[in-house]
C-alpha positions in Angstrom: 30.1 98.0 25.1 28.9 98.7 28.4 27.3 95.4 30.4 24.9 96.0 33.3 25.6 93.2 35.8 22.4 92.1 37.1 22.0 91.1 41.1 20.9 87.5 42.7 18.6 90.1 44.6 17.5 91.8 41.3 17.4 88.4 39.4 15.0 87.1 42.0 13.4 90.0 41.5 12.9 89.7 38.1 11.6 86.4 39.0 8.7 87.8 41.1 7.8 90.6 38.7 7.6 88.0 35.7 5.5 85.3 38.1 3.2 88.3 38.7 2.7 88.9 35.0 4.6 92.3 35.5 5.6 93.8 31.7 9.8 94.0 30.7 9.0 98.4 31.0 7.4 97.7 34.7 10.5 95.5 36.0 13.2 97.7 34.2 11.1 101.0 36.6 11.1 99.1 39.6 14.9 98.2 39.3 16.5 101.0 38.2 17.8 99.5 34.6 16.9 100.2 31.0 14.2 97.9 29.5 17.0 96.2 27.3 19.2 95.0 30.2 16.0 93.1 31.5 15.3 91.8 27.5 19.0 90.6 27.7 18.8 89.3 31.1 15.3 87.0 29.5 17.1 86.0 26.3 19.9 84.8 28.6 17.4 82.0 29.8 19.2 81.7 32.5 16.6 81.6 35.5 16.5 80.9 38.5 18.4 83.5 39.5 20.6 81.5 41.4 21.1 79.7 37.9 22.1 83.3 36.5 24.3 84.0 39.3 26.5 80.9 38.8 26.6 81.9 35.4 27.3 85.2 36.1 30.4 84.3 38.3 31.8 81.9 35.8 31.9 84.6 33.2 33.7 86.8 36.0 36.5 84.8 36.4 36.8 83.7 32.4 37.3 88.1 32.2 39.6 87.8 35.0 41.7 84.8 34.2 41.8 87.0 30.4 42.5 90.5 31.8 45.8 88.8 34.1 47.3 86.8 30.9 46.7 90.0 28.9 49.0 92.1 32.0 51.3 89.2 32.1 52.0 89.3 28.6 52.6 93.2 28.3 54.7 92.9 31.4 57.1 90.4 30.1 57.2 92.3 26.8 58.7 95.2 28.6 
């Protein structure tokens, strides 16, 4: 499954759009994205954006700590 990661600068975007009563199909138009990845980005319920960028980096490094045991493993197997 492919994940869109969304932007502080697009979160805060989102932010605006939503404040201005702007519809999920408007804000997905304006930023490029499919209306799903904006539904996700709601459910989330992560705002403020800075909220969903913290949580966004967290989940980065969980993948990254992941992905480098995953290499480390196949390297010592080897």
């Amino acid at each position: 499954m492919f994940t869109l990661l969304i932007s502080l600068e697009n979160n805060t975007e989102i932010k605006i759009y939503l404040k201005c009563n702007k519809s999920q199909k408007f804000i997905a138009g304006q930023l490029g994205v499919s209306e799903s990845t904006i539904s996700r980005e709601l459910k989330r319920g992560v705002y403020p954006p800075q909220n969903a960028q913290e949580h966004a980096n967290i989940r980065k490094e969980r993948f990254a700590v992941k992905l480098w045991a995953i290499v480390k493993n196949k390297i010592s197997i080897w």
